[in-house]
Every structure is written in structure tokens, then in C-alpha cells.
C-alpha positions, -999 to +999 in steps of 0.1 A: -446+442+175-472+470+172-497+480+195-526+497+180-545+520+202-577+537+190-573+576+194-606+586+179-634+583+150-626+600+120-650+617+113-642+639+146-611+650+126-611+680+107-594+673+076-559+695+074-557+696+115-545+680+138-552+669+174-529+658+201-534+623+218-512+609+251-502+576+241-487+558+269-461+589+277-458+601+243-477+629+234-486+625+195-503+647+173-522+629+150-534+646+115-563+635+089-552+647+057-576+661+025-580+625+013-584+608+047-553+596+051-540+599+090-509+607+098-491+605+133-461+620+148-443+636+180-460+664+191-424+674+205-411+706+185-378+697+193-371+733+179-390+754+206-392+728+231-429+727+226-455+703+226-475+725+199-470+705+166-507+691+167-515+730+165-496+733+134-508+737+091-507+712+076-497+712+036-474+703+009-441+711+002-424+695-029-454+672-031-451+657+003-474+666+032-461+684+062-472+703+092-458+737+099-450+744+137-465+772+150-436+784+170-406+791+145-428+778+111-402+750+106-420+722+081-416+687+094-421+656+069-453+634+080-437+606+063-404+605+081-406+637+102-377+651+089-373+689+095-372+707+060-361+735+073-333+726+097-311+696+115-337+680+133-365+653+133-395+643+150-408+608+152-430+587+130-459+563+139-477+543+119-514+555+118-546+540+100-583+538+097-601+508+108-639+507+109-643+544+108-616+544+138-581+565+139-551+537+151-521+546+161-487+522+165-467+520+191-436+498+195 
């Protein structure tokens, strides 16, 4: 079962940045994308051992949208957080919009 919890309006986000949000004790980073879409993953670079994704760009890369640590410039999939640029993932969470408010799941 998911557990929304509000993490802010949407109209604070800045569209192509992202802003980190402690979520039970999970930091997430949590990204509004040029069409409003939100997206949500780990803010965990499991490359650097940073909590700096939310710091990242954000942009496409063969169509799908990524953000781009700042640390080592891997891209990570905000679909399915897959690293495009080496063996390693971050997690997912479902995200949405909701009366002008930014959800995010938790399971």
C-alpha cells in the first residue's frame, strides 16, 4: 500500500530543478519537469556517496529524462533510476500532482 505524503506546492518548484525532501528516513529529491510532470527518486548518489542528486540537471538523454549528479556527472533514469553511465541504480517513487500539491509514495 502507498502512503502519499505532500512535499510541497508546485508552483514552489522550479521547473528542470530539483529539491530534496526527508521522507520518513529517506532523503528524496524530488524534480518538476518542463511540462509539470514530478518526478521522485533517492537523493543517494550511490556513486560519490552523496546525498547531492536533488542538486543535479536535469535533461534528456535518448528521449528519456534524467538528472545528472553533480559529483562524477553520471545520468540516472527518473523513470527507473537506472545509471546510464555505469552499474548502479537509485530508487524510484511514485510522485504526482494533486490539487496544486507535489505527493510522493512510500511503501
Amino acid at each position: 500500500m502507498t502512503q502519499w505524503t505532500v512535499v510541497c506546492r508546485l508552483d514552489e518548484l522550479v521547473p528542470e530543478r530539483g529539491v530534496a525532501a526527508l521522507l520518513d528516513d529517506r532523503q528524496v529529491a524530488v524534480f518538476r519537469l518542463h511540462d509539470d510532470r514530478v518526478r521522485a527518486v533517492g537523493n543517494h548518489d550511490p556513486l560519490s556517496g552523496a546525498n547531492v542528486l536533488s542538486r543535479g540537471l536535469v535533461g534528456t538523454r535518448g528521449g528519456a529524462a534524467v538528472v545528472v549528479s553533480p559529483m562524477h556527472k553520471q545520468a540516472y533514469s527518473l523513470d527507473d533510476g537506472a545509471c546510464l553511465d555505469a552499474d548502479a541504480a537509485i530508487p524510484v517513487y511514485p510522485a504526482r500532482v494533486r490539487d496544486g500539491l507535489v505527493e510522493v509514495g512510500l511503501r
